[in-house]
GUDREN-623373 format. One record per residue: x, y, z negated of N, C-alpha, C in turn. Coordinates in pm, whole numbers. Each point is the difference from the previous one (the first is absolute). Example, Ala and Ser with C-alpha at 12.3 -4.5 7.8 and 13.67 -1.06 7.14 Angstrom:
REC_n.px_n.py_n.pz_ca.px_ca.py_ca.pz_c.px_c.py_c.pz
REC_1319_-569_-780_-89_119_0_90_120_0
REC_-35_105_72_82_119_-6_-77_109_-73
//
This chain:
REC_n.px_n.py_n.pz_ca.px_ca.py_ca.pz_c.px_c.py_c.pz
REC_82_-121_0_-82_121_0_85_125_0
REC_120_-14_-65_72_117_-48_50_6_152
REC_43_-102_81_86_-36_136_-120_114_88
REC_-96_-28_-4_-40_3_109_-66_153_-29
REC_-7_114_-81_-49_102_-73_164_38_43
REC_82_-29_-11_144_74_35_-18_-21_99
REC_11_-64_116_-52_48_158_-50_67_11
REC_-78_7_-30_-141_90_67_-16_141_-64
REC_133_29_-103_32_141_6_138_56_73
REC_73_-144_35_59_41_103_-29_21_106
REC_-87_-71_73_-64_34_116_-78_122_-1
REC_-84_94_-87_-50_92_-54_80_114_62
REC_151_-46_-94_77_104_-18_77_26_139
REC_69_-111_46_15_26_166_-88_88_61
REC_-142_-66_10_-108_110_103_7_141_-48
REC_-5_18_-128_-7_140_-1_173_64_34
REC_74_-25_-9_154_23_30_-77_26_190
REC_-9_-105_69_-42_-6_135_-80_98_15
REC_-54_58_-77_-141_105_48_126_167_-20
REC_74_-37_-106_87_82_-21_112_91_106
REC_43_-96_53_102_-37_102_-18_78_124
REC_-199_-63_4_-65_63_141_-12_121_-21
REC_-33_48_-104_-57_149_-39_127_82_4
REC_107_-24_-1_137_69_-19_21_-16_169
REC_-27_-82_45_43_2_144_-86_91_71
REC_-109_6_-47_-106_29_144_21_199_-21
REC_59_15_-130_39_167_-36_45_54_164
REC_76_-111_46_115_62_164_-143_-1_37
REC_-96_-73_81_-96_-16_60_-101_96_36
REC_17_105_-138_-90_100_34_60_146_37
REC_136_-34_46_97_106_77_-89_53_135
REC_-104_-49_60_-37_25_90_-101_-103_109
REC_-113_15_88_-57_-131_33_128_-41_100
REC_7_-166_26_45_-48_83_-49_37_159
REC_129_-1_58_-11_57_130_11_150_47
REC_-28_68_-103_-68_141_-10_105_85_24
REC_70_105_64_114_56_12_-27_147_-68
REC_162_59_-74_-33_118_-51_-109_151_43
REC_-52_94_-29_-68_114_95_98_45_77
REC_-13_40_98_66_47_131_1_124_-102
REC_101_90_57_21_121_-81_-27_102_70
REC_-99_125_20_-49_90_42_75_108_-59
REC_41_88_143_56_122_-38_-112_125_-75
REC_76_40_-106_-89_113_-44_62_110_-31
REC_5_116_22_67_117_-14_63_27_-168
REC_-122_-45_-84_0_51_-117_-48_-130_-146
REC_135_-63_-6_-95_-175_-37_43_-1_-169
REC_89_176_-39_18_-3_-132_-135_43_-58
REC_-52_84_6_-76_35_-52_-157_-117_-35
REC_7_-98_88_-130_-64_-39_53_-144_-24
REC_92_-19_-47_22_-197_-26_46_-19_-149
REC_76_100_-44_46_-15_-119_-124_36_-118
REC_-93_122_13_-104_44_-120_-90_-134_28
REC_-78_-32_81_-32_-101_9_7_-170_-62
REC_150_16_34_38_-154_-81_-6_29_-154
REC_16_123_-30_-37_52_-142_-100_-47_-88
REC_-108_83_94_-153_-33_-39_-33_-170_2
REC_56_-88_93_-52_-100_0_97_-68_-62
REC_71_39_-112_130_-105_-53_-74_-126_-58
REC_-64_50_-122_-58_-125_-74_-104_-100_83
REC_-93_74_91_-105_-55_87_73_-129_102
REC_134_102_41_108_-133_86_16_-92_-105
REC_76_-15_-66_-1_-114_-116_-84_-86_-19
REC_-128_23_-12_-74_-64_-3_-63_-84_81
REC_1_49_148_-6_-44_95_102_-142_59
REC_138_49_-23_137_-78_7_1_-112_-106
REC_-55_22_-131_-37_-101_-74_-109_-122_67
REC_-118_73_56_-117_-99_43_83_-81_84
REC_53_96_106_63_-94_115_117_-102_-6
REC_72_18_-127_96_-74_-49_-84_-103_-3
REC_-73_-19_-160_-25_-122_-35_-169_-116_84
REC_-39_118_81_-64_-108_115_47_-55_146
REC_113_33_-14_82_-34_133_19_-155_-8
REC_3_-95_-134_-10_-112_81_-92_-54_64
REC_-103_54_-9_-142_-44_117_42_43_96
REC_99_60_81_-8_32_108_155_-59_32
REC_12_-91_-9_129_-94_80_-35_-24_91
REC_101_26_122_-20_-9_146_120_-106_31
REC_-12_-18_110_151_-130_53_101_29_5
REC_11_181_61_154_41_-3_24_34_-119
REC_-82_-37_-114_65_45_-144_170_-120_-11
REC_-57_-129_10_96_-104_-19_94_41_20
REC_35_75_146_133_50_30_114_72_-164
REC_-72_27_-93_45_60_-77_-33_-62_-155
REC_-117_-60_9_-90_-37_-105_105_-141_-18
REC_38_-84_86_89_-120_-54_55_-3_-18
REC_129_97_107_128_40_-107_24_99_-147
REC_-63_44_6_-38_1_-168_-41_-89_-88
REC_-98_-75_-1_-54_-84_-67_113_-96_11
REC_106_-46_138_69_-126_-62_129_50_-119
REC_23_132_88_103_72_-57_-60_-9_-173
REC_-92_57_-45_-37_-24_-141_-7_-133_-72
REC_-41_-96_82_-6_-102_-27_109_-78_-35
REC_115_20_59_106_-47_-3_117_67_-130
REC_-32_112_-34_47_93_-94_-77_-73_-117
REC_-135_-21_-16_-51_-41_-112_46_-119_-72
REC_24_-84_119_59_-104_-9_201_-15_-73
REC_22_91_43_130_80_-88_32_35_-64
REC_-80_67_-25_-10_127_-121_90_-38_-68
REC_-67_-122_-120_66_9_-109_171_-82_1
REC_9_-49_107_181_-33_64_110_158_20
REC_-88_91_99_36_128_27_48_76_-148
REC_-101_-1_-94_-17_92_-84_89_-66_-97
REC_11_-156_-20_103_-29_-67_116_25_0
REC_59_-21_138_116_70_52_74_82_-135
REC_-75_91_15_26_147_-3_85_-34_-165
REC_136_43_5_48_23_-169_-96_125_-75
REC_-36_-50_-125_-114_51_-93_113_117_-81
REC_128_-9_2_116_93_-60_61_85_67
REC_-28_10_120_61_60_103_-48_193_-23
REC_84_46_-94_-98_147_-64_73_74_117
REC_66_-10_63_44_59_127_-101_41_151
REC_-47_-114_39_-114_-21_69_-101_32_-14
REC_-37_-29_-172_-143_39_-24_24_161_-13
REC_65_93_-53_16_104_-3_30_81_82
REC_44_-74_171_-17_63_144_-142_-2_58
REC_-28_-123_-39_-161_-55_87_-103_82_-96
REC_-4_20_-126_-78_97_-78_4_164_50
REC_139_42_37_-19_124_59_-68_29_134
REC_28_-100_68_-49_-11_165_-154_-2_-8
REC_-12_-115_-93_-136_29_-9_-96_92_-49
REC_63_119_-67_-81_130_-45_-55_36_176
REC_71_-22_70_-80_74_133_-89_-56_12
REC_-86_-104_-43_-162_-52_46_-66_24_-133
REC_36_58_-72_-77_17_-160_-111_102_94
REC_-148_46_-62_-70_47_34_1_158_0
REC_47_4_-122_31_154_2_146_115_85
REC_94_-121_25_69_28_124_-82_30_172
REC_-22_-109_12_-88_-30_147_-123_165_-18
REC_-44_30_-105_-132_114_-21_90_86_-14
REC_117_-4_-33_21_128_-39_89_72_162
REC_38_-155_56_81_85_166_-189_-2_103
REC_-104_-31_-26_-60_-11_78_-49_170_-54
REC_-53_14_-107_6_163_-58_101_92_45
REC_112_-28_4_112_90_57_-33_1_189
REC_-37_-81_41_-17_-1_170_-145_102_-34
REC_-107_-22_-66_-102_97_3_66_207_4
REC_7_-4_-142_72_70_-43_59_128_105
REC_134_-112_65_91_92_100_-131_35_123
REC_-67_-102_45_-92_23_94_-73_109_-7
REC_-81_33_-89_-75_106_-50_107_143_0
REC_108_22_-79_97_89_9_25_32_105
REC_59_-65_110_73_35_121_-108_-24_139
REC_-165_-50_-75_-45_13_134_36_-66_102
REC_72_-159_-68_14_-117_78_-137_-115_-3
REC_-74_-11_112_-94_-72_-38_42_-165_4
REC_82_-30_83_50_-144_-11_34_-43_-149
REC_117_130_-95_31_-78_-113_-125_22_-88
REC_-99_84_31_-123_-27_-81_-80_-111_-13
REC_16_-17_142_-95_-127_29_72_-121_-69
REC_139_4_-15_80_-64_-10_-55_-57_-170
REC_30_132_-29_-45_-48_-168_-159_-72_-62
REC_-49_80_78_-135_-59_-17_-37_-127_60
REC_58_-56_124_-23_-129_27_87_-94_-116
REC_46_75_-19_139_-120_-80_-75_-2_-129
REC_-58_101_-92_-69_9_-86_-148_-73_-17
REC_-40_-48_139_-101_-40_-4_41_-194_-8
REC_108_8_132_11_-154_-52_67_-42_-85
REC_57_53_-76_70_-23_-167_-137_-37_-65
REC_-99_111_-41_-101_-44_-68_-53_-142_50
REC_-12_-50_101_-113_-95_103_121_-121_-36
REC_100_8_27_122_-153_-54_-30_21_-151
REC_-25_105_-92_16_5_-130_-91_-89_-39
REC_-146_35_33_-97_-122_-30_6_-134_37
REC_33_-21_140_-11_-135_53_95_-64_-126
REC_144_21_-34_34_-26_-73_4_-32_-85
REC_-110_78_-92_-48_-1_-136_-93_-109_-12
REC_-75_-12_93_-85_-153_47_61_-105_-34
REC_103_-8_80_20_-123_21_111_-38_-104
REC_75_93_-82_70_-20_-111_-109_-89_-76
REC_-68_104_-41_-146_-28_-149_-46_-163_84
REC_-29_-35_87_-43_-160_62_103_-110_1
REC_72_44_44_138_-107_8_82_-31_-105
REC_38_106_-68_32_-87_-149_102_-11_13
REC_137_63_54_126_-132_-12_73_64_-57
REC_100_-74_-82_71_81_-125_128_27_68
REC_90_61_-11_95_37_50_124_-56_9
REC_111_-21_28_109_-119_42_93_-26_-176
REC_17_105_-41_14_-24_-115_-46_-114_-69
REC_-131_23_-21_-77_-89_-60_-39_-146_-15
REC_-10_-50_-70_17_-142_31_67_-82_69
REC_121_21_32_105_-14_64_-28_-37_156
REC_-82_119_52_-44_55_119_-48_-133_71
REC_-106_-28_-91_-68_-62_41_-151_-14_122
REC_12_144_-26_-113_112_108_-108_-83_41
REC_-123_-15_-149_-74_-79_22_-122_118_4
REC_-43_-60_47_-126_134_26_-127_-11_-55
REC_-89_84_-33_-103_40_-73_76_-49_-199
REC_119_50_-6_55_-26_-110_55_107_-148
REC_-109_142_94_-15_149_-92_100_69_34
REC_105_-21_143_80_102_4_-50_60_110
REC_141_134_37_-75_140_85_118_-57_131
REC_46_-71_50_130_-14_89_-77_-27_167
REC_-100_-52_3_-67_30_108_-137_72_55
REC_76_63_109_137_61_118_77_105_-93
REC_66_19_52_86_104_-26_4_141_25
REC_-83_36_-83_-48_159_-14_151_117_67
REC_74_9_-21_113_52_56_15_9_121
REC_8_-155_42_-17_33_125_-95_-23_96
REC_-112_-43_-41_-131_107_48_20_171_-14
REC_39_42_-73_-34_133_-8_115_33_88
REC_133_-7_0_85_70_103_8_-29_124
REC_-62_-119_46_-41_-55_122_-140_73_55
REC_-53_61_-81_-143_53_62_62_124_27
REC_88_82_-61_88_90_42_57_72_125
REC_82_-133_-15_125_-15_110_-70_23_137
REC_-99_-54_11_-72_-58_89_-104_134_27
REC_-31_66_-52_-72_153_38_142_46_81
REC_101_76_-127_106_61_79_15_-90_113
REC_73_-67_17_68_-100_116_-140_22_145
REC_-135_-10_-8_-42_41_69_-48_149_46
REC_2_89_-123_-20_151_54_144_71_85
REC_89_-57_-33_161_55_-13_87_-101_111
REC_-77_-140_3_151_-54_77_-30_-29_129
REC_-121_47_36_20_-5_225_49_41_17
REC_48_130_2_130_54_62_131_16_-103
REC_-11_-60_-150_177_-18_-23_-2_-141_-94
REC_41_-91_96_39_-124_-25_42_-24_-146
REC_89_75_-45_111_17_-127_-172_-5_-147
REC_-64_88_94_-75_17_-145_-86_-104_-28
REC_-32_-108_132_-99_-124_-15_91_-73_-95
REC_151_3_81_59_-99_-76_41_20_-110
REC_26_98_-81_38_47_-125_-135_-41_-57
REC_-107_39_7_-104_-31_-101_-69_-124_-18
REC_47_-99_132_-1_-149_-46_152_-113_-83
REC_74_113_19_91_-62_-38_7_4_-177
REC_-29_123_-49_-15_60_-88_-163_-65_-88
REC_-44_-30_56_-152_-106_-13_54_-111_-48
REC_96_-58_69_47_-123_-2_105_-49_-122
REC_85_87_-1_86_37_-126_-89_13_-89
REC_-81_57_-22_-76_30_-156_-101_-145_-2
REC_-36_-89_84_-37_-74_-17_67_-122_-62
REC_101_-52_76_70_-80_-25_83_53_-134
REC_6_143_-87_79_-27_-98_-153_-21_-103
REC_-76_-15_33_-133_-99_-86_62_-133_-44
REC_24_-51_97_62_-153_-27_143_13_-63
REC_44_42_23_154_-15_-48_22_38_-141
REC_-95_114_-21_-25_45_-116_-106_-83_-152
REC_-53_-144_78_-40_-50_-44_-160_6_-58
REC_-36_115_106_-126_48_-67_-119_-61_44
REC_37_-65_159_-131_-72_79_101_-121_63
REC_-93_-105_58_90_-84_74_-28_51_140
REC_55_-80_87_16_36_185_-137_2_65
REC_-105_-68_-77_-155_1_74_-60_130_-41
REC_43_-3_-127_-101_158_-63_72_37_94
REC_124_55_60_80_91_72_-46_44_142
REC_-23_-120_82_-56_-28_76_-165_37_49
REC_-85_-22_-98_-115_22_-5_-42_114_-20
REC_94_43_-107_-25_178_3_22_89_78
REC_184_-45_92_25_103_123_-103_-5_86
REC_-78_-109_25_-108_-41_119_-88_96_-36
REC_-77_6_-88_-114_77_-67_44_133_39
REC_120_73_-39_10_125_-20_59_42_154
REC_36_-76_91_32_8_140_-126_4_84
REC_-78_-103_-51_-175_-19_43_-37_155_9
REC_-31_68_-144_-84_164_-48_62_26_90
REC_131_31_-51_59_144_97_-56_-13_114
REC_40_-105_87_-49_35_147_-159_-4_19
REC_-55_-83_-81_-145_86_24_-23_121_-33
REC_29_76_-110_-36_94_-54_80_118_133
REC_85_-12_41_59_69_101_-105_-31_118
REC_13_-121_64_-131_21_96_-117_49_6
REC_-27_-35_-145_-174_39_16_10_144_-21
REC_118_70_-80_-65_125_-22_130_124_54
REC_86_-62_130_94_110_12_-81_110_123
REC_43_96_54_-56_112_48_92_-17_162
REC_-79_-39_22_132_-14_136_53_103_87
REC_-136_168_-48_47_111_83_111_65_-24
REC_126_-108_-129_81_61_-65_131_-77_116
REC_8_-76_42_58_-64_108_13_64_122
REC_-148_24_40_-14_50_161_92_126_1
REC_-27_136_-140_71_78_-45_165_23_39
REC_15_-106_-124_152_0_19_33_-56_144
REC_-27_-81_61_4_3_130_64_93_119
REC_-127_54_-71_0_119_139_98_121_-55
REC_52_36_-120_89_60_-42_123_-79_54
REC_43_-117_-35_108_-51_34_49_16_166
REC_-134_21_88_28_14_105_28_147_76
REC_-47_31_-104_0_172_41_181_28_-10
REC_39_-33_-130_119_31_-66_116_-52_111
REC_-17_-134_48_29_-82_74_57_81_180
REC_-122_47_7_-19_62_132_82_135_-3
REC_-31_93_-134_94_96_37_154_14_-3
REC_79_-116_-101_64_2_-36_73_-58_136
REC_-22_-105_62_50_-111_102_-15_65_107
REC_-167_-41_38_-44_36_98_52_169_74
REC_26_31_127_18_125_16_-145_57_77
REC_-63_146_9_-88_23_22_44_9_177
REC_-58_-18_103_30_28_102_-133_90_131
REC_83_55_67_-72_85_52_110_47_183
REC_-99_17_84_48_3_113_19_138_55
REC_157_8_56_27_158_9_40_16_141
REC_-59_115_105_43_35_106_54_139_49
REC_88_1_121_86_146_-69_-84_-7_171
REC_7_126_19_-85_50_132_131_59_110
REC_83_68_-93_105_91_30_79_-140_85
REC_58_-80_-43_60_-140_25_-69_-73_55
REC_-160_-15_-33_-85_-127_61_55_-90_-20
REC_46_-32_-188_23_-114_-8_-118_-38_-102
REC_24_-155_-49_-38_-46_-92_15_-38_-145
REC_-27_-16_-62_81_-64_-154_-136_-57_-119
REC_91_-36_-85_-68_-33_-131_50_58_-135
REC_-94_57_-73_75_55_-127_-28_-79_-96
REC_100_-28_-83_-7_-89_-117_20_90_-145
REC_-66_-15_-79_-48_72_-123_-2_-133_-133
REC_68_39_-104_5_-94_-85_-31_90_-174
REC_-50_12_-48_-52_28_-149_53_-51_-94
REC_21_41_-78_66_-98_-133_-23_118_-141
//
């Protein structure tokens, strides 16, 4: 009786882990519908003045919205999800299966390591990530940059939107942290270690900047995933989550960002810079030209004119 009552809260406990798993995955899913390509970007003369007060007014209303669509997105699995949906899931699967080998690894005395990977990791603490997404507001508003406004406020919005998903699935899952029980990372067992709040939060980040900032400079996509990545991985090293929380959380907080950037960036801020870049482009390079005839000579020519 006792045999068969311990199954059947293991099996219990699997499904809900499985319901877990999906709900952390399907976060990417609601980045956008399948198939669906970004808005074409329409030129507009004047695209500061109406995108930024706006996202204002609707800060909390977006949230809420980005919340619904988060957590009903697994009803809406389509086929080209797999493309992405399995390598995650094996990728997790296979980490879970690790964990507690990985996490053993790790020397428990090593005050060297833990006291590098503890500093690294202040960059995904929450009040870091709010306080540079406040500073991108901030300068925006001052200098009458609407990109780093937008900047802050998208980033501010999916910080909050990973903050909850997070908080979910900590309070459900249960798993105590590698420390503990000699990282045994058994789950529904009263701890907070899954996902990994850190890096959910600097991954929902990275992932605003990296898309407002890095189409046209490479350096800044890659700096703010790299920098994502570092603060993630000193989670583990630092002993605070194992490689799945790690894993599951960058996904989540890579998921927001790029939805929260799709669904709510302004694209007349693109067409904009655009057409500035080309202007700048044209006078600087380009020479103005114009056709000149002398009557006296009856010749011909071309005059070349350059601006700078």
């Amino acid at each position: 009786m006792d045999r068969g009552l311990q199954t059947h809260t293991r099996t219990w406990r699997v499904g809900i882990f499985c319901v877990l798993i999906l709900i952390a995955s399907m976060t990417i899913r609601a980045q956008a519908p399948a198939g669906k390509a970004p808005p074409v970007a329409q030129p507009s003369p004047t695209p500061n003045a109406k995108s930024s007060p706006s996202l204002e007014r609707r800060f909390f209303r977006n949230i809420l919205a980005d919340q619904q669509a988060i957590w009903t997105s697994p009803f809406r699995i389509g086929r080209d999800d797999a493309k992405w949906l399995a390598p995650l899931g094996l990728a997790t699967a296979s980490l879970l299966a690790t964990d507690r080998h990985t996490a053993g690894a790790l020397a428990e005395n090593d005050r060297t390591r833990l006291r590098i990977s503890r500093d690294i990791s202040q960059g995904g603490a929450f009040y870091t990530t709010g306080g540079i997404a406040t500073g991108f507001y901030l300068v925006g508003r001052a200098t009458n940059n609407a990109r780093a406004r937008e900047t802050g406020l998208l980033g501010g919005e999916a910080l909050i939107d990973s903050g909850i998903v997070v908080s979910v699935l900590k309070g459900v899952s249960q798993r105590p942290r590698p420390p503990l029980d000699d990282a045994s990372g058994e789950f529904f067992d009263g701890g907070q270690s899954f996902p990994s709040g850190h890096a959910a939060s600097v991954w929902s980040l990275a992932t605003v900047v990296a898309y407002e900032y890095g189409n046209h400079r490479p350096l800044v996509r890659f700096g703010a995933y790299g920098l994502a990545t570092a603060v993630s991985l000193s989670r583990f090293t630092g002993q605070n989550h194992f490689l799945s929380d790690v894993l599951v959380g960058s996904a989540i907080g890579y998921g927001i960002g790029r939805y929260v950037y799709r669904k709510h960036h302004d694209p007349d801020l693109d067409a904009s810079e655009s057409d500035a870049r080309g202007k700048s482009s044209r006078s600087k390079l380009m020479p103005f030209t114009s056709p000149v005839y002398s009557r006296a000579s009856q010749s011909y020519g071309l005059a070349l004119a350059w601006s700078f």
